[in-house]
N, C-alpha and C positions, 0 to 999 in steps of 0.2 A: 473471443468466446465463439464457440462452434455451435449450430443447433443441424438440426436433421429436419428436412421439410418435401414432400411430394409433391409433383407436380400431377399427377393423375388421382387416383381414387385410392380411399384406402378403406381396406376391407381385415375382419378378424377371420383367423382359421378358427378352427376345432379345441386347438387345445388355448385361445385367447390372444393371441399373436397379432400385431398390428403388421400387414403388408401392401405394399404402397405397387399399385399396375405400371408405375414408368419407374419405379425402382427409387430406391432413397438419395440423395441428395445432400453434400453437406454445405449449409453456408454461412455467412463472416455476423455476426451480430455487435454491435455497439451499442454497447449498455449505457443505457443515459446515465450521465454525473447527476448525484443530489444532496442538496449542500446541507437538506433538514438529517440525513442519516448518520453527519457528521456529528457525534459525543463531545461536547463544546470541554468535557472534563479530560477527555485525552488530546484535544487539542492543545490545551492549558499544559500538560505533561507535556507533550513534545516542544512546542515552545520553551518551556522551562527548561529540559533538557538541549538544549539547542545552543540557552544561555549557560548553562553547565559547562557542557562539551569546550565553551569560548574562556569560561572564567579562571578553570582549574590550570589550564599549562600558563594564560597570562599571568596569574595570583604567584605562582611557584615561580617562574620568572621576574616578578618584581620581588618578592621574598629573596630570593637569591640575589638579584642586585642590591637592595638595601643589607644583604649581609657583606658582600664584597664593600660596601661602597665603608661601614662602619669598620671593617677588618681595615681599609685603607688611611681611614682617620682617626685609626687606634696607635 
């Protein structure tokens, strides 16, 4: 994340404009991590989807092997 910061003074024009005497400046910010802003109920979704994502091609793959395996001891 980018912020904008002066190193001299800043002063408004006329018509309400903020202008900075050494000129503007862009520099790097890191936004602190916080774990209270995390939604404990989409966390629960993700999680859950995670276990999804994992269940459905194994579930279809053991389905299909139990149907090969009974087409083979039919």
């Amino acid at each position: 994340m980018l912020t904008i910061v002066c190193a001299g003074t800043i002063e408004l024009t006329a018509e309400g404009a903020a202008t900075c005497s050494s000129g503007w400046m862009t520099q790097t910010v890191v936004v602190p991590f916080d774990p209270s802003a995390i939604d404990p109920s989409i966390v629960a979704a993700m999680f859950g989807a995670g276990f999804l994502l994992f269940f459905t091609p194994w579930a279809a793959a053991f389905g299909f092997s139990k149907l090969l395996q009974a087409i083979r001891s039919f």
